[in-house]
C-alpha positions as CSV (number, residue, x, y, z in Angstrom):
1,X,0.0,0.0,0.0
2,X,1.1,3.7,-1.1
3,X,0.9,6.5,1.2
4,X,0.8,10.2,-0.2
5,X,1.3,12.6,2.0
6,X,-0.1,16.4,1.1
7,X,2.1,19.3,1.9
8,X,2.3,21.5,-0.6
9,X,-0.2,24.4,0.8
10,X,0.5,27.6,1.6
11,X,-0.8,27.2,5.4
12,X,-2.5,31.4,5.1
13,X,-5.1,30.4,8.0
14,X,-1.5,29.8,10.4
15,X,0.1,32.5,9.1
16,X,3.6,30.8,9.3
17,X,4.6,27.5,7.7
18,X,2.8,25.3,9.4
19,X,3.8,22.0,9.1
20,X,7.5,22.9,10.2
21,X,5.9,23.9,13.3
22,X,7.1,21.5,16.0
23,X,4.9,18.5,17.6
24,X,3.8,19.9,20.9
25,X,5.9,18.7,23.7
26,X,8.2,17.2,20.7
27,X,11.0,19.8,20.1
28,X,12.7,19.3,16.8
29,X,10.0,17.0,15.4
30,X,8.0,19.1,12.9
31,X,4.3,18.4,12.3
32,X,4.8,17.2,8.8
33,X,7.8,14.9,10.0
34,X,4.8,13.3,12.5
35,X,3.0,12.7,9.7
36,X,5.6,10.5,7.9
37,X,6.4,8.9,11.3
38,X,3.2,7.3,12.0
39,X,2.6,6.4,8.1
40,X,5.8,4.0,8.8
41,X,4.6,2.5,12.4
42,X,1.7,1.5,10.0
43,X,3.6,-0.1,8.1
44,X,3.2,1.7,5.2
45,X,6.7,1.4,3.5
46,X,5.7,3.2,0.1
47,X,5.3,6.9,1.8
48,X,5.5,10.2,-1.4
49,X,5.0,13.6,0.3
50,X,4.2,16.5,-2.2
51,X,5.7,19.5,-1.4
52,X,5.3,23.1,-2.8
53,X,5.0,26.1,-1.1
54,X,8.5,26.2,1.5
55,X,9.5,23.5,-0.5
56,X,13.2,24.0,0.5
57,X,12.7,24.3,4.1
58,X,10.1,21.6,4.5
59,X,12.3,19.5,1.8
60,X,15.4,19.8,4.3
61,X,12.9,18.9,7.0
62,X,12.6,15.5,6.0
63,X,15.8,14.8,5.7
64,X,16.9,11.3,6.6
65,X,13.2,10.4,6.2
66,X,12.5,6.8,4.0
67,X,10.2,8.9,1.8
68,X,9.7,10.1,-2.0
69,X,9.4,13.8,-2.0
70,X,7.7,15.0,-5.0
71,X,7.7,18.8,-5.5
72,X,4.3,20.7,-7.0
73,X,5.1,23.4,-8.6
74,X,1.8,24.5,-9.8
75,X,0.9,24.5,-5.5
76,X,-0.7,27.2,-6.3
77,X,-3.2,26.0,-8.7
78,X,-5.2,24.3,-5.4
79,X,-5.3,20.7,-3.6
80,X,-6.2,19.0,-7.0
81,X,-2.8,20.2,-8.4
82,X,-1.0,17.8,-5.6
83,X,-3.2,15.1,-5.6
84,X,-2.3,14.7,-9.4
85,X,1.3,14.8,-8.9
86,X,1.2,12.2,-5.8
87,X,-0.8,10.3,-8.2
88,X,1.7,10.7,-10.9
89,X,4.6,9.3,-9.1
90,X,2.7,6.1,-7.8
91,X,4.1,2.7,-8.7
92,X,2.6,1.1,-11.9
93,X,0.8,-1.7,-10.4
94,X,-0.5,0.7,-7.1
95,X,-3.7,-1.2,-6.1
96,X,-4.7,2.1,-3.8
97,X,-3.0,5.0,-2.1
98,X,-3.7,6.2,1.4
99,X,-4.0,10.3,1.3
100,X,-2.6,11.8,4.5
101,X,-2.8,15.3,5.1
102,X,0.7,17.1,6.2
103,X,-1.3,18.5,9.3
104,X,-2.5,15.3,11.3
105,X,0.2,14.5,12.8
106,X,-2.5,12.6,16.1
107,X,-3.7,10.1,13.8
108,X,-3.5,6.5,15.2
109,X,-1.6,4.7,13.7
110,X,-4.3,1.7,14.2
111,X,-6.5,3.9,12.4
112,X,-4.1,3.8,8.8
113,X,-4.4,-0.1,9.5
114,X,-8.2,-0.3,10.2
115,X,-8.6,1.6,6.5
116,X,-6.0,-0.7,4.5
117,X,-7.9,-3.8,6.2
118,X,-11.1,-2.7,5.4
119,X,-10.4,-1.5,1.8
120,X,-8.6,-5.6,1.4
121,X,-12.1,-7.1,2.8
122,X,-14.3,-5.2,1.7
123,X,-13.2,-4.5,-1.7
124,X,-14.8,-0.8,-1.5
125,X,-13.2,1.8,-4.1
126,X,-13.1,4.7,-1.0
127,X,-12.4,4.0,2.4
128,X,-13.4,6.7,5.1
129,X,-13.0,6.6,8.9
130,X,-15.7,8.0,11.1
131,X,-15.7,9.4,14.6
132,X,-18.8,10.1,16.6
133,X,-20.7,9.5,12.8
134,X,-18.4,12.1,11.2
135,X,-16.2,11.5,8.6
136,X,-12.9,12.6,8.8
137,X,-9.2,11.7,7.5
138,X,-6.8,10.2,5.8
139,X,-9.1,8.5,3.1
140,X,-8.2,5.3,1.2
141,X,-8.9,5.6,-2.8
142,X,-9.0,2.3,-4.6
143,X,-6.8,3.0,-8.2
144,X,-10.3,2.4,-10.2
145,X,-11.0,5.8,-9.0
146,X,-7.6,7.5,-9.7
147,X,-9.1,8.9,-13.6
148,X,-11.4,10.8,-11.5
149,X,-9.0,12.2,-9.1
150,X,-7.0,13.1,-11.9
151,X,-10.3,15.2,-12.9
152,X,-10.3,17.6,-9.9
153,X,-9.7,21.0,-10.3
154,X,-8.5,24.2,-8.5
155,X,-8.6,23.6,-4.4
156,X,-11.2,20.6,-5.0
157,X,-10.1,17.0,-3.4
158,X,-11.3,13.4,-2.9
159,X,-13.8,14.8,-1.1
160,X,-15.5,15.7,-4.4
161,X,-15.7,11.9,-5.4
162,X,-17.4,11.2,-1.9
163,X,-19.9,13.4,-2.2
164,X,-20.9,12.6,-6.6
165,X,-21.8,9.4,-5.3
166,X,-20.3,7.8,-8.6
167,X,-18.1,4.7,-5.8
168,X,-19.2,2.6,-3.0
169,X,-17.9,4.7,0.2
170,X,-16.9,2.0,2.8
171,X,-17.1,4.3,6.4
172,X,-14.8,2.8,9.3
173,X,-15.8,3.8,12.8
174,X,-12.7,4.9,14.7
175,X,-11.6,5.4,18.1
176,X,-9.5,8.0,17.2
177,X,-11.0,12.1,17.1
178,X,-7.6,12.8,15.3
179,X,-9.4,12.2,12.4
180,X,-11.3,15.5,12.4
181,X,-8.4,18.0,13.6
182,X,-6.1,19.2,11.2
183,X,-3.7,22.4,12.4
184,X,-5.0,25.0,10.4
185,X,-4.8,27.8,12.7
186,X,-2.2,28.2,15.8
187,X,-4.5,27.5,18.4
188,X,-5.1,24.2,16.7
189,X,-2.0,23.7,18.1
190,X,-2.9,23.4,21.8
191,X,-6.0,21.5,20.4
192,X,-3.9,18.9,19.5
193,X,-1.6,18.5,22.6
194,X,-4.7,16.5,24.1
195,X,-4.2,13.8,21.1
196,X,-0.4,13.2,21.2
């Protein structure tokens, strides 16, 4: 299973780069780096993390990291831009890729697991999780859906798919409320020192 990461946003709600903002109570681990860290206690082993805006800094940030770094350059064009180039540098015979957002760095790692099992057993093209009946992320696409990722446009993401109604949406009940934070703002920050 594939795991790509998205970090290629301009973080304007923080007003600072965001995901080189360190883990609470974690000096020197930035959020992103989190991110990458809990894809690999999952066992994911196939981890691309798009870059784009601060590509340099958050470039040298994951440094030493076992990951493909794959830099956007059209960043600005919106979510849909990255989502095409994660796609892009997938391997050939990709069954499905797991899309993590660069700012959940609480995520469970059970909760990675729960999606990839559920997507094997069930066989459904998108894999959610839920908390308290609310969906939240990352989300599991199945490759049959990658021509219509491919399709987004401007700040639109697999969210779009979910809500056309075109694939069978598996939903996954979670312990895990990670699922709904990401960082966008700084107090988010204290938010997530509850989850870590």
């Amino acid at each position: 299973m594939s795991a790509i990461i998205l970090a290629a946003g301009a973080a304007s709600r923080f007003g600072a780069p965001k995901l080189l903002q360190p883990l609470p109570g974690r000096p020197g681990v930035p959020l992103l780096v989190g991110v990458v860290k809990i894809a690999l206690v999952a066992g994911l082993r196939s981890i691309i993390v798009v870059v784009g805006c601060q590509a340099p800094a958050v470039i040298a940030a994951l440094a030493g990291q076992p990951v493909e770094i794959v830099e956007n350059r059209r960043w600005r064009e919106g979510l849909s831009s990255s989502i095409r180039a994660g796609l892009e540098r997938l391997p050939a015979d990709a069954a499905a890729a797991l899309f993590l957002l660069g700012d959940q760095p609480a995520i469970r790692p059970a909760t990675l697991t729960a999606l990839i099992e559920a997507q094997r057993a069930g066989g459904a093209p998108i894999v959610v999780p839920t908390f308290d009946g609310r969906r939240g992320n990352p989300t599991l696409f199945d490759r049959c859906t990658f021509d219509e990722l491919r399709r987004l446009a401007g700040d639109e993401g697999g969210r779009a798919l979910l809500r056309a109604g075109r694939f069978r949406v598996a939903e996954i009940p979670v312990p895990d409320p990670a699922i709904l934070l990401d960082v966008d703002r700084p107090e988010d920050l204290e938010r997530l020192k509850s989850l870590l």
